[in-house]
C-alpha positions in Angstrom: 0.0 0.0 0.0 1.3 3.4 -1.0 1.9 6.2 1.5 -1.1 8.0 0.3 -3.2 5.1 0.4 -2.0 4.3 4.2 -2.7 8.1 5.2 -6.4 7.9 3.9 -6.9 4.9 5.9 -6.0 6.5 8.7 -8.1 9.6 7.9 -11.0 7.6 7.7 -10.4 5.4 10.8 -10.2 8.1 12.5 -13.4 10.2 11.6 -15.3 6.5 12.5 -13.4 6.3 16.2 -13.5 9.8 16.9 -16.3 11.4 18.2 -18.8 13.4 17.3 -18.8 17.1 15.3 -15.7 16.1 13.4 -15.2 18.6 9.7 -13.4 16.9 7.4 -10.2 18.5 5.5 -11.6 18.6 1.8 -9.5 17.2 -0.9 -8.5 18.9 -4.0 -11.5 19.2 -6.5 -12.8 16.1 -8.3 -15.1 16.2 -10.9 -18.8 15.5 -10.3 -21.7 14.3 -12.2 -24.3 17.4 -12.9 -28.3 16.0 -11.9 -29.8 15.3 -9.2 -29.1 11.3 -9.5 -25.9 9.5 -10.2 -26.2 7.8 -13.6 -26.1 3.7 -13.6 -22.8 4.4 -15.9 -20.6 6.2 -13.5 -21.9 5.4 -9.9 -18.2 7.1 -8.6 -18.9 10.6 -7.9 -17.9 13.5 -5.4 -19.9 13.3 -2.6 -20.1 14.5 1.0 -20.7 11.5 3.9 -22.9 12.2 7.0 -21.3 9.9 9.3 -23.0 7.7 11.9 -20.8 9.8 14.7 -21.6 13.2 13.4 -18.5 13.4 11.2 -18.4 14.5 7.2 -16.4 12.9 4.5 -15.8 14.5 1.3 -14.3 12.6 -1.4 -15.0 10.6 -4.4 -17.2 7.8 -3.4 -19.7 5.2 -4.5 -22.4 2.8 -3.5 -21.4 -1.0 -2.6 -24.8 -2.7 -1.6 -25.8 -1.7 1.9 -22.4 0.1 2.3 -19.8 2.5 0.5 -17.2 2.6 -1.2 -14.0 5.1 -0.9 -11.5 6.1 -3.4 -8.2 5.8 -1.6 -5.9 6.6 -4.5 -6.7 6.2 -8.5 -7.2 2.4 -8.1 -8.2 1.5 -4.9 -11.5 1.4 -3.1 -12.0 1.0 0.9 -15.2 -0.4 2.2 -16.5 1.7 5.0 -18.6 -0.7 7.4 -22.0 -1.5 7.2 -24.1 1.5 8.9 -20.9 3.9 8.9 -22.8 6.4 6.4 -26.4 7.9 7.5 -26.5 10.3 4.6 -24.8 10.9 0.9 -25.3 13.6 -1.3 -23.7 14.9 -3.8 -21.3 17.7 -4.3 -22.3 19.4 -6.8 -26.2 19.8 -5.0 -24.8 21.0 -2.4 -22.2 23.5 -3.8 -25.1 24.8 -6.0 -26.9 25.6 -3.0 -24.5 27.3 -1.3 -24.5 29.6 -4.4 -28.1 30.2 -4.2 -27.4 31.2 -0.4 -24.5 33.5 -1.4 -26.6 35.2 -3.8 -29.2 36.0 -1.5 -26.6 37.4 1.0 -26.3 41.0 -0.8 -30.2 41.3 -0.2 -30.9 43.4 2.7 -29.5 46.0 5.0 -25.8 46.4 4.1 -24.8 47.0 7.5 -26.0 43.1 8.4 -24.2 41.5 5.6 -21.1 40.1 7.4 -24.0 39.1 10.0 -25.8 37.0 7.3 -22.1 35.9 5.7 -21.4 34.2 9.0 -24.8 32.4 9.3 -23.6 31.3 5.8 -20.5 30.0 6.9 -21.6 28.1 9.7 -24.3 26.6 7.3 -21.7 25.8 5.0 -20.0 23.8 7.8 -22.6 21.8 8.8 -22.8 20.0 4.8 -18.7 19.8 5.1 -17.9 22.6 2.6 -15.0 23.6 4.7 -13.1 25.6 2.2 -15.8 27.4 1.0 -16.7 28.5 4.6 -13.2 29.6 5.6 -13.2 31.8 2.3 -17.0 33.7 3.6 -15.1 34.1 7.1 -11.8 35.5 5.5 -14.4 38.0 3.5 -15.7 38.7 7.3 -12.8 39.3 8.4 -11.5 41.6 5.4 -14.0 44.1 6.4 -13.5 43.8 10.3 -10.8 42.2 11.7 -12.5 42.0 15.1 -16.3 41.0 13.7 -17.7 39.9 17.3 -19.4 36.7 15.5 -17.3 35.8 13.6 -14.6 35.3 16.3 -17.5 33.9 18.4 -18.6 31.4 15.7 -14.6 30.3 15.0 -14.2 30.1 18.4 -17.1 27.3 18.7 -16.4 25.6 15.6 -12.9 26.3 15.5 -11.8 22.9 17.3 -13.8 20.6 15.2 -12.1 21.1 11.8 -9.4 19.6 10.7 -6.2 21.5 9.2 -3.2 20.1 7.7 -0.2 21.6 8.9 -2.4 23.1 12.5 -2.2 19.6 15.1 0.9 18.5 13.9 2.5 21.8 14.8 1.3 21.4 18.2 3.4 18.2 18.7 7.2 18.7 17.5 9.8 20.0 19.6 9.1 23.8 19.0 5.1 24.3 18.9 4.9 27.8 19.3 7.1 28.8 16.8 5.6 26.1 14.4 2.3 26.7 14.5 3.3 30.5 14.1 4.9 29.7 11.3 1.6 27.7 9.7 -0.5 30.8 11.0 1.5 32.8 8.7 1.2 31.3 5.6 -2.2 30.9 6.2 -5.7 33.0 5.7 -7.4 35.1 7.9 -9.4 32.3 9.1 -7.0 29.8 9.4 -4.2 32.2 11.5 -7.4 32.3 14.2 -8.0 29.0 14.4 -4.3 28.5 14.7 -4.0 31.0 17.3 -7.1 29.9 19.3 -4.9 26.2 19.3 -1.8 28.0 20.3 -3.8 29.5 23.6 -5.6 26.5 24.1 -2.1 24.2 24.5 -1.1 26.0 27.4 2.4 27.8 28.0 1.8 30.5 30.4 4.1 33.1 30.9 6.7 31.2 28.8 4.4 31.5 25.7 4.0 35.1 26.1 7.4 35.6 26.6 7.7 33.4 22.9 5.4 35.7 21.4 7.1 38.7 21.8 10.8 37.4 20.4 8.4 36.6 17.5 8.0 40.7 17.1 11.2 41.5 16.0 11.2 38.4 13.6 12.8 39.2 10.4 9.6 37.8 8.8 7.0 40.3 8.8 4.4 37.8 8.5 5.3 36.1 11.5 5.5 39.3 13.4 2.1 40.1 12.2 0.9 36.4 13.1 3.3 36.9 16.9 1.1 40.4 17.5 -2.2 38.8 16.6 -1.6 35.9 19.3 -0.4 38.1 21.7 -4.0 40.3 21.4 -5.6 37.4 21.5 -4.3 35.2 24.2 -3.0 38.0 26.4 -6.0 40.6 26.0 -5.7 44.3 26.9 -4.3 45.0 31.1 -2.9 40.8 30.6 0.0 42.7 28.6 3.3 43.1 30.2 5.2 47.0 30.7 7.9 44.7 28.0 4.9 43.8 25.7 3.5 47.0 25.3 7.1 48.9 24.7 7.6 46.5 22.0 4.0 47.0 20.5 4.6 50.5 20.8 7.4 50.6 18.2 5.7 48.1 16.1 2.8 50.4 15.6 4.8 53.2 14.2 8.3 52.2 13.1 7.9 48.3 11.7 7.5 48.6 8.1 4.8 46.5 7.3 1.1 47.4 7.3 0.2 44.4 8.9 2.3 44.8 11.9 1.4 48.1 12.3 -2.3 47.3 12.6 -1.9 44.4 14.4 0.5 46.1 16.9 -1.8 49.4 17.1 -5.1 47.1 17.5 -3.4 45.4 20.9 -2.4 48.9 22.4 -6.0 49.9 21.9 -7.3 47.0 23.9 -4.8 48.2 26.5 -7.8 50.9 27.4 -4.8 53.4 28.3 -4.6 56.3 26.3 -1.1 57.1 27.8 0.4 54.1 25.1 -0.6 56.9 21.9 1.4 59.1 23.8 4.7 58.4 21.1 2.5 57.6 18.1 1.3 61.5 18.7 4.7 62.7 19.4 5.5 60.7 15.5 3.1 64.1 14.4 6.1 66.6 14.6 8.9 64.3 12.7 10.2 65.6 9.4 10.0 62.3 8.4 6.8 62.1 6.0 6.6 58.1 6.5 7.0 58.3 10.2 4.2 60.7 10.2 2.0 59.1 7.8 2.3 55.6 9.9 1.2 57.7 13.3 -1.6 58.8 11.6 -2.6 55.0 10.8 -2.0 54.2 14.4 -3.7 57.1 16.4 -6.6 56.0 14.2 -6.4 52.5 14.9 -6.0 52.9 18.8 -9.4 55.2 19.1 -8.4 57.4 21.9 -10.5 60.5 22.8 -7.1 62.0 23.1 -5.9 62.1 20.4 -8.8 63.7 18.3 -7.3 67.4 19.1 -3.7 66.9 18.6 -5.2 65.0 14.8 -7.7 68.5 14.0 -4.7 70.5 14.8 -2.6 68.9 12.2 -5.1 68.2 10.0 -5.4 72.6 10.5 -2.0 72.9 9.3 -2.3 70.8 6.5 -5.3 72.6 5.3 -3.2 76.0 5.9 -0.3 74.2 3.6 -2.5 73.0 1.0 -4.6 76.5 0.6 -1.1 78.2 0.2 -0.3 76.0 -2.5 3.0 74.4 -1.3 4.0 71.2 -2.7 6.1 68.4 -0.8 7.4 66.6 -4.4 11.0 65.8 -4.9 13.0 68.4 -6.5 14.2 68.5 -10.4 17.4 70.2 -11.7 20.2 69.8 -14.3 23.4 68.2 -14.7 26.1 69.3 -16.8 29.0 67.6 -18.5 31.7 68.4 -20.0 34.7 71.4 -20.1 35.2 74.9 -20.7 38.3 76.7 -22.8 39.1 80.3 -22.4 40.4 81.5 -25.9 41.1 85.2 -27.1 38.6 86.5 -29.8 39.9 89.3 -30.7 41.1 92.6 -29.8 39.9 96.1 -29.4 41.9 98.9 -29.7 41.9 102.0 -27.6 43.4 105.3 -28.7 44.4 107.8 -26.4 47.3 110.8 -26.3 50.1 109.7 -27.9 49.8 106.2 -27.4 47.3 103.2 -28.9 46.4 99.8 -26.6 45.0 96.5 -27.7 42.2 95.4 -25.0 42.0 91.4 -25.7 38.5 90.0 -25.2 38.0 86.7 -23.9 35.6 84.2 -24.9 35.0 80.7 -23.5 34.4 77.6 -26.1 32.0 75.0 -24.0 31.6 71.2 -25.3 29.6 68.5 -23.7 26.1 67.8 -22.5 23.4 68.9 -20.3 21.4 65.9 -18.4 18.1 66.5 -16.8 17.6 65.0 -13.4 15.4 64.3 -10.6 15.6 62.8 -7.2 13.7 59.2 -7.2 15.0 57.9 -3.8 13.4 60.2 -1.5 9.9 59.1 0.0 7.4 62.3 0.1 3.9 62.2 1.4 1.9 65.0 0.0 -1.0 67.4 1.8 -3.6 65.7 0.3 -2.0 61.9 1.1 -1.5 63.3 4.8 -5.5 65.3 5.2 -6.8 61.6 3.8 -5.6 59.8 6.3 -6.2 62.3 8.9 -9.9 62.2 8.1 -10.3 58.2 7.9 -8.5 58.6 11.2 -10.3 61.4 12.8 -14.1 59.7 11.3 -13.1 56.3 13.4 -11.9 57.8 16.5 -15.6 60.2 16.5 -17.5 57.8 14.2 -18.8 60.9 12.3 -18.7 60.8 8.6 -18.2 63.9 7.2 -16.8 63.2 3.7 -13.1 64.5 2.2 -13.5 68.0 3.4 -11.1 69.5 5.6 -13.3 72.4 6.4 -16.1 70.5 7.7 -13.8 68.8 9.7 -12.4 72.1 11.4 -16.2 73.5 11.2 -17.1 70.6 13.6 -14.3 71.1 15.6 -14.8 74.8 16.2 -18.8 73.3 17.1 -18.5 70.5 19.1 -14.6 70.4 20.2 -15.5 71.4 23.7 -17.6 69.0 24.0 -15.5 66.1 22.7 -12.7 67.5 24.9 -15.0 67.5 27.9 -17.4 64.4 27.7 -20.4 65.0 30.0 -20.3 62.0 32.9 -21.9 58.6 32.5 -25.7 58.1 33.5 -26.3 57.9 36.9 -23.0 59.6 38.1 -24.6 62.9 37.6 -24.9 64.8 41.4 -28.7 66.1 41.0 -29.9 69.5 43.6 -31.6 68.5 46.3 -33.1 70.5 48.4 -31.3 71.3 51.6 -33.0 69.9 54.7 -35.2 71.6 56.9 -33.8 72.9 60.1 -34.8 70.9 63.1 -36.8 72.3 66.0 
């Protein structure tokens, strides 16, 4: 028996020992019959197995009598025992299906779409279309890295399905670092799943301590995987003074994207506004990327402080941009070549007596001029810089007031009091009583 053969075997004995509410990994796509019966001429089909002990099966497959029958290679069949399969039905019903469902997503409010994707997904799980439900949570996910149901519905389902390359992390000699490593490489979906395993083996203070080499990984997809699992499995006030330093820099200085989200999205849990403290002193650096990756962050963290400190740069930017200046590289010339002084001619002055010969100088130029322009330098103009000011300043106040600067300052000069000065939460306001009457 070949190696592949010997590894489905084991796949299969293992979904029929197991227990229930096992997903199975999918193969790679086989083709299916189209109708909604298998015809006499090709019984072998794609086809998703309800199992007796709530596990799926999807593979190529046919009927054997009372039983089934499992391709475990090109050639070979495996008999699954008597009563092992409640239910068959084929792929391709159930793929088309799930279309219908996808379709009828983009109906309704837009607001509750990601809601309805999710129902979607976990639908999806329940007839063993794994894949195809990872790819509706990594769409989730897309839009809002933090979608309460989402993490919620991978949370409770995350245990049950099986991923290559996930458990057997878990079990060589470095687990943390190899199950980052598969978190990675891997989809939205997948790197929570991994990092909902990673929490779930255990570790303690030595896995935190794991995570946070990981941040200064030369890889920035493991330090964006290493941030993630530290958010994650050490939430908010769990975070160390170490942990936070670290996260700090990542926000603003690491040069992926990634990072910088992740980083910034962990020092917002932190529910301290003290940690945008550096990002907002990144405002004032003559370095246009440093600046433009504070912005990101400030936004990303959602403190009420920093709205002011954003409106007055977002002021000067506006001042900038009304004067007209322009951030872009410079352009100039470059000449090459050489110069030679020669004597033209001569002109003769006559005075008393006497006659002089005033030589005039010329100069005889050869070679070329070469225009040129600076290409290294990394400029962020005005209007890059009041963009992401806005998107920053409309999540941090949730008001949405379009790509106008003015109407930014306009609220500002309205309701900047206010926001500096938020009125106390209900039921912690002192109400006038009147003052008791004096005793006889």
């Amino acid at each position: 028996m070949s190696t592949q053969s010997r590894a489905l075997c084991l796949c299969v004995l293992g979904l029929l020992t197991s227990g229930s509410g096992i997903w199975a990994q999918e193969p790679g796509p086989q083709t299916s019959p189209v109708g909604d019966s298998v015809p006499a001429e090709d019984l072998a089909a794609t086809r998703i197995l309800h199992l007796s002990n709530g596990g799926l099966l999807r593979l190529k497959s046919r009927p054997a009598g009372a039983s089934w029958e499992v391709l475990q290679d090109r050639h070979n069949w495996q008999t699954l025992p008597e009563g092992t399969v409640l239910r068959a039905v084929l792929e391709h019903d159930v793929l088309a299906e799930a279309k219908r469902l996808q379709a009828a997503i983009t109906t309704g409010p837009k607001t509750q779409e990601n809601q309805r994707r999710v129902g979607l997904a976990e639908w999806m799980l329940t007839q063993g279309l794994t894949t195809e439900a990872l790819t509706q949570f990594d769409r989730v996910l897309a839009s809002d890295p933090d979608h309460p149901q989402a993490l919620a519905s991978l949370g409770r389902l995350g245990p049950k399905i099986n991923l290559a390359g996930l458990d057997p992390a878990l079990k060589c000699d470095t687990p943390t670092i190899s199950l980052l490593l598969a978190a990675a490489n891997s989809t939205a979906s997948v790197r929570e799943i991994a990092v909902q395993r990673l929490g779930a083996s255990g570790g303690g203070e030595e896995l935190r301590l794991a995570l946070r080499a990981q941040l200064t990984s030369h890889s920035p997809r493991l330090r964006s995987a290493a941030a993630l699992a530290l958010r994650r499995i050490h939430p908010g006030k769990e975070l160390k003074l170490e942990d936070v330093r670290e996260l700090i820099n990542r926000s603003v200085l690491d040069g992926a994207e990634d990072v910088r989200l992740e980083a910034a999205r962990a020092l917002r849990d932190v529910q301290d506004p003290a940690v945008a403290a550096p990002a907002l002193r990144a405002l004032n650096s003559r370095n246009p990327k440093l600046r433009e990756n504070s912005i990101q962050a400030l936004g990303v963290m959602g403190y009420r402080a920093s709205v002011e400190p954003l409106i007055t740069y977002l002021s000067s930017v506006n001042a900038a941009q009304q004067a007209g200046h322009s951030p872009g590289s410079a352009r100039g010339a470059i000449f090459i070549g050489k110069q030679t002084a020669y004597v033209q001619d001569f002109d003769v002055e006559v005075a008393q007596f006497s006659a002089v010969a005033d030589p005039q100088i010329n100069v005889l130029i050869e070679g070329s001029v070469l225009d040129a322009r600076v290409i290294g330098m990394y400029s962020v103009s005005y209007s890059s810089e009041a963009r992401d000011l806005r998107t920053a300043l409309g999540g941090i106040t949730g008001q949405d007031l379009g790509n106008s600067n003015r109407a930014w300052l306009e609220w500002w000069e309205k309701s900047g009091a206010q926001w500096k000065n938020p009125p106390p939460p209900r039921g912690t306001e002192t109400e006038a009583r009147p003052a008791p009457a004096p005793k006889s």
